[in-house]
C-alpha positions in Angstrom: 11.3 -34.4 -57.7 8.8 -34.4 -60.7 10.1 -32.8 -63.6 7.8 -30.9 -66.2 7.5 -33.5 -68.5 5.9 -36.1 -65.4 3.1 -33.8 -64.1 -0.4 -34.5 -65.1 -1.7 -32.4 -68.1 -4.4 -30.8 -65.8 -3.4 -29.5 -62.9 -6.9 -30.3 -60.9 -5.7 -33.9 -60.9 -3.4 -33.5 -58.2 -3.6 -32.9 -54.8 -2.7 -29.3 -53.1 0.1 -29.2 -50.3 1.7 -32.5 -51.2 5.5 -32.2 -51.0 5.1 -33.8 -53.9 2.1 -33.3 -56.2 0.0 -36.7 -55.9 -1.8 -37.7 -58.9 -5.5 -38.0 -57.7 -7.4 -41.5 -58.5 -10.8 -41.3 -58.9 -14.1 -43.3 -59.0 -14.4 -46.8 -59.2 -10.3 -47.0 -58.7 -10.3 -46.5 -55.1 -10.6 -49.0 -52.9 -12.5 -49.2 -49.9 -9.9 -47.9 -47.7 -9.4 -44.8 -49.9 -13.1 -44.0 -50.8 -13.7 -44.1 -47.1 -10.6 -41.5 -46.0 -12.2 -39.3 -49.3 -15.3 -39.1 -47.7 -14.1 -38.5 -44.2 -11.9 -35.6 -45.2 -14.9 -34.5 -47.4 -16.9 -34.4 -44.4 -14.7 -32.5 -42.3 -14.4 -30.1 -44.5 -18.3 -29.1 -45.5 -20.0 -30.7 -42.4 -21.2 -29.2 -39.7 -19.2 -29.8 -36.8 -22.1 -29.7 -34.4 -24.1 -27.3 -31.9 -22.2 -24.5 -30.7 -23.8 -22.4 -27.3 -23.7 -18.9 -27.5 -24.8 -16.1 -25.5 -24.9 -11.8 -25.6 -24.1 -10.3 -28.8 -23.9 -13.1 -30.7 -27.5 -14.2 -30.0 -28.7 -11.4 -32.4 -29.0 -12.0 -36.1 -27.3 -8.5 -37.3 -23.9 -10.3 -35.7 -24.8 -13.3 -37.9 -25.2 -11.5 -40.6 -22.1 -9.8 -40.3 -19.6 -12.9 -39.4 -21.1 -15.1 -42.0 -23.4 -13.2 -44.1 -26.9 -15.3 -43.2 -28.4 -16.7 -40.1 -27.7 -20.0 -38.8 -30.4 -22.0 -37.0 -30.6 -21.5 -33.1 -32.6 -22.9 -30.5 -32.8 -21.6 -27.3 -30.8 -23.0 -24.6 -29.5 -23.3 -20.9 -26.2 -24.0 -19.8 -26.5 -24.9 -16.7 -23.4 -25.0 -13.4 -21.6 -21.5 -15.4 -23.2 -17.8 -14.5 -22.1 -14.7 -16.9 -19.4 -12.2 -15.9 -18.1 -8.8 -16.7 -14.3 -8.9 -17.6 -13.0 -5.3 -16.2 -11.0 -3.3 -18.6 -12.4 -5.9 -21.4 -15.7 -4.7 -22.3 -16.7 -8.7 -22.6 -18.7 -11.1 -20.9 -17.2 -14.6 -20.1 -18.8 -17.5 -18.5 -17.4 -19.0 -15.0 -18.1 -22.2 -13.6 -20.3 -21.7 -10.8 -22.3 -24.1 -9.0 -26.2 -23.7 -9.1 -25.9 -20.7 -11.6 -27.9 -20.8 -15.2 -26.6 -18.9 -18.8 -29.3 -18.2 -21.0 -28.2 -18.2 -24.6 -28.8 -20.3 -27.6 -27.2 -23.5 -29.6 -26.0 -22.4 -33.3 -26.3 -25.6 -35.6 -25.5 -26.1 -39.1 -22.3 -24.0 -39.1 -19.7 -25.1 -42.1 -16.5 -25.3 -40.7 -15.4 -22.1 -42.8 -17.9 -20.5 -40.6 -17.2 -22.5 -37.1 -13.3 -20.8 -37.7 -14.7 -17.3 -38.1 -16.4 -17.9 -35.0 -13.9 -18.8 -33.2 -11.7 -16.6 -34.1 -14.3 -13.7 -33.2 -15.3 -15.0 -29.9 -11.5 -16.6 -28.5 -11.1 -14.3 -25.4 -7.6 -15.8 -25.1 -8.1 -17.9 -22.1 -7.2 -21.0 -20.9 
């Protein structure tokens, strides 16, 4: 347990959700190891986590602009073996594997993952 006395004066020096706080090394302190777990967890963080197809609605750049407040890159694209469907009592489209069948839509890229989580969160129709 650290008492008052043994945190760092700034608080920005340590790391948030430790059990407890970690007093953060930086620069030329960190070894290999630790510089390249620093810039893995930066990446994952403010990356894009790569193309994303999407179809309907949210081919249209007012949805854009109302998830994430700009408009991502898209290209157009085909997904080929799935065909579109009508879920009844849903009001939704979903895709279904169908052999033969084509989904016109497009690939999203350069989403941050703040924005990759809003998506997902908008467009999870719950199943499995």
């Amino acid at each position: 347990v650290w008492g008052a006395s043994a945190l760092p004066a700034d608080p920005r020096a340590m790391e948030l959700g430790a059990v407890a706080p970690t007093p953060r090394v930086h620069g030329a302190a960190l070894d290999p190891q630790a510089r390249a777990a620093e810039d893995a967890v930066r990446a994952a963080t403010h990356a894009d986590w790569g193309p994303v197809f999407v179809y309907g609605s949210m081919t249209l750049p007012q949805t854009w602009d109302a998830l994430i407040g700009r408009m991502p890159e898209l290209r157009a694209a085909k997904l080929r073996g799935y065909a579109r469907r009508t879920v009844l009592c849903g009001g939704f489209a979903a895709l279904v594997e169908k052999r033969g069948s084509l989904v016109l839509g497009q690939l999203v890229c350069g989403l941050q993952p703040a924005e990759r989580r809003l998506l997902d969160r908008l467009v999870d129709d719950g199943f499995e």
